[in-house]
N, C-alpha and C positions, 0 to 999 in steps of 0.2 A: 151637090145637085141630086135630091133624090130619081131624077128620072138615070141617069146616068149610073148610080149606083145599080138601079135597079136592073137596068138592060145590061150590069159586066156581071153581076152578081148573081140576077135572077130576081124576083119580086117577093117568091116564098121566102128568098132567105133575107132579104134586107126586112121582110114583114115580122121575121122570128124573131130578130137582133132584137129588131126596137122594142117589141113585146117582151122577150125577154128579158131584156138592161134594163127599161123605162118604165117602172111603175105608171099606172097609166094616170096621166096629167100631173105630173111634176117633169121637172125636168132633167135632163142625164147627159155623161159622156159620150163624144162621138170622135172616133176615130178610124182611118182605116184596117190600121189593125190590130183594133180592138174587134171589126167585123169580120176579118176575116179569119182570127183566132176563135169568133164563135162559130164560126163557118165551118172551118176542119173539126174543132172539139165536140160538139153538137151534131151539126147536121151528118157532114162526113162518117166521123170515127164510130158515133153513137147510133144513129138512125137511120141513116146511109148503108153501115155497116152492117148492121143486123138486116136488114133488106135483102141486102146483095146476099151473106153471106146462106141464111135462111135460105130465103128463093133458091140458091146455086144448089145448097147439098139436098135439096126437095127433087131439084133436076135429076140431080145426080143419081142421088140414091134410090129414087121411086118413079124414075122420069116422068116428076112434076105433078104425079096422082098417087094423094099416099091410101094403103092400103085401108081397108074395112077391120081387118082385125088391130088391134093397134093395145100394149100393155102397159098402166099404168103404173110409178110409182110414189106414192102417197113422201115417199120421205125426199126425196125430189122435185118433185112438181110442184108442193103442196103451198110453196111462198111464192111464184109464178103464177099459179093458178087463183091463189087468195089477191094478189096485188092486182092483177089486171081484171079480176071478176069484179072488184068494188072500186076502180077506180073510177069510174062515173060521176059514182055520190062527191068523192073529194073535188073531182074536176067541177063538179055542175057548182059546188060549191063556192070556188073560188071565183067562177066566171060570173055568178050571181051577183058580188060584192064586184066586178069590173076588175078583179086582180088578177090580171092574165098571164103574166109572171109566176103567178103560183099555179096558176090552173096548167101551164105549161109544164113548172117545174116537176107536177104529179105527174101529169105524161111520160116524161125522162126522166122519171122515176122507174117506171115501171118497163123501156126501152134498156136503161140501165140493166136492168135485173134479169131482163130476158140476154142482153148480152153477156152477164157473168153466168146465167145457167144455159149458155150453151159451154162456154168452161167445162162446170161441173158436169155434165151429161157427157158429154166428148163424144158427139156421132159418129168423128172418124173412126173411135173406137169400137161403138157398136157393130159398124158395116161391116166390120172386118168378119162378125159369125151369122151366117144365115139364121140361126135361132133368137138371135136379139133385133130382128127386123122387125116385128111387134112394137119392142119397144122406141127402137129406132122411130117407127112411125108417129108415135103418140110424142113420141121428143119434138119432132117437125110436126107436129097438130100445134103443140102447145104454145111454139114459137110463131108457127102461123095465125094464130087463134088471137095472140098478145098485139104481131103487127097490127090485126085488125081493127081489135078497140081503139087500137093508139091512133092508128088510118083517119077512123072515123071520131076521136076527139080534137083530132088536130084538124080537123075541114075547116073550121071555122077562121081559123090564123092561116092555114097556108093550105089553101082549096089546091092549085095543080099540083105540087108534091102528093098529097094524101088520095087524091085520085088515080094518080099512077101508081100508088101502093096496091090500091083496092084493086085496080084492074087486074094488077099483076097476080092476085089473089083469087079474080075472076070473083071479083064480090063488088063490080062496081054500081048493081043495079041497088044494091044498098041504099046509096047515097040519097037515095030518092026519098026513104022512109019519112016520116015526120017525126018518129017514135027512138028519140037518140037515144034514151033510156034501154028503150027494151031493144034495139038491135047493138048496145054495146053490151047485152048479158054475153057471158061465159058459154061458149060451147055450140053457137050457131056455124061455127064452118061447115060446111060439109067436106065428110070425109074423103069423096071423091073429085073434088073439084080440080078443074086442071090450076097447076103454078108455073108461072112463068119467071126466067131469071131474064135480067133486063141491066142494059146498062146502069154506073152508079147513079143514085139519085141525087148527090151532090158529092161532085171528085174534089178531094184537097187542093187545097189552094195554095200556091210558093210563096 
């Protein structure tokens, strides 16, 4: 019963599953946990994750307003910053031809890769010297910057998740635009904006 799914599960995430799995109009496997294996893998681990984990060390480390000066590094950033600048074109791409699946799978593409470059960048390790606060910052831009696009390609498939991203981001009046194109370019955060850490956006499931 999809109402029942929906009220234990949530509506964004039984809306991801079937998007995800289900090539749209064919048809596909339904299990429960098959849903709830995309549930923790996906929502939880992947986009859940980077939310929670982003937002908290934004808190943390800059309570929630990152600095003006902020230091870039090109040999770091520079596949993070490529990935989610042009994900657009792929996603508008795939959602043109109705293949939501793929339009998705760009998305968590680019959520993927912000989760392995918080790996590589290691913030815990920056905070540790006041002189790598600079870069510290622009580490949390770029992670914030990625949530954003990803916020606002995903409205379509799962409107209340992606809204409480954007809020948390204090970018909710975003949503409003017409202009998906030019408000998922690269680099509209502002740099002072408050960030908020928030309960997870979808807790694992047993």
């Amino acid at each position: 019963d999809p109402y029942l799914l929906a009220e234990r599960y949530s509506t964004d995430a039984l809306r991801f599953f079937l998007l995800r799995s289900f090539p749209f109009g064919s048809d596909g496997n339904f299990s429960n946990e098959l849903l709830i294996s995309c549930i923790n893998t996906d929502l939880a681990n992947d986009l859940g994750n980077l939310v929670s984990r982003t937002t908290a060390m934004a808190q943390k480390y800059f309570g929630g307003r990152l600095p003006a000066e902020q230091r870039a590094d090109d040999a770091q950033d520079a596949a993070l910053v490529e990935l989610a600048g042009s994900l657009h074109e792929r996603y508008a791409a795939q959602m043109e031809q109705f293949a939501f699946q793929n339009a998705l799978s760009e998305v968590f593409a680019v959520i993927s890769r912000a989760n392995k470059y918080i790996d590589e960048t290691a913030p815990w390790i920056l905070a540790r010297d006041e002189s790598n606060l600079p870069r510290l910052a622009c580490v949390m831009y770029n992670l914030l910057e990625a949530i954003r696009i990803a916020a606002h390609l995903l409205m379509p498939l799962m409107p209340q998740t992606s809204a409480e991203a954007l809020r948390r981001l204090s970018c909710e009046d975003e949503a409003a635009s017409d202009d998906l194109k030019g408000i998922c370019a690269w680099g509209l955060l502002a740099g002072g904006q408050p960030v908020e850490k928030g309960d997870p956006l979808f807790p694992r499931l047993g």
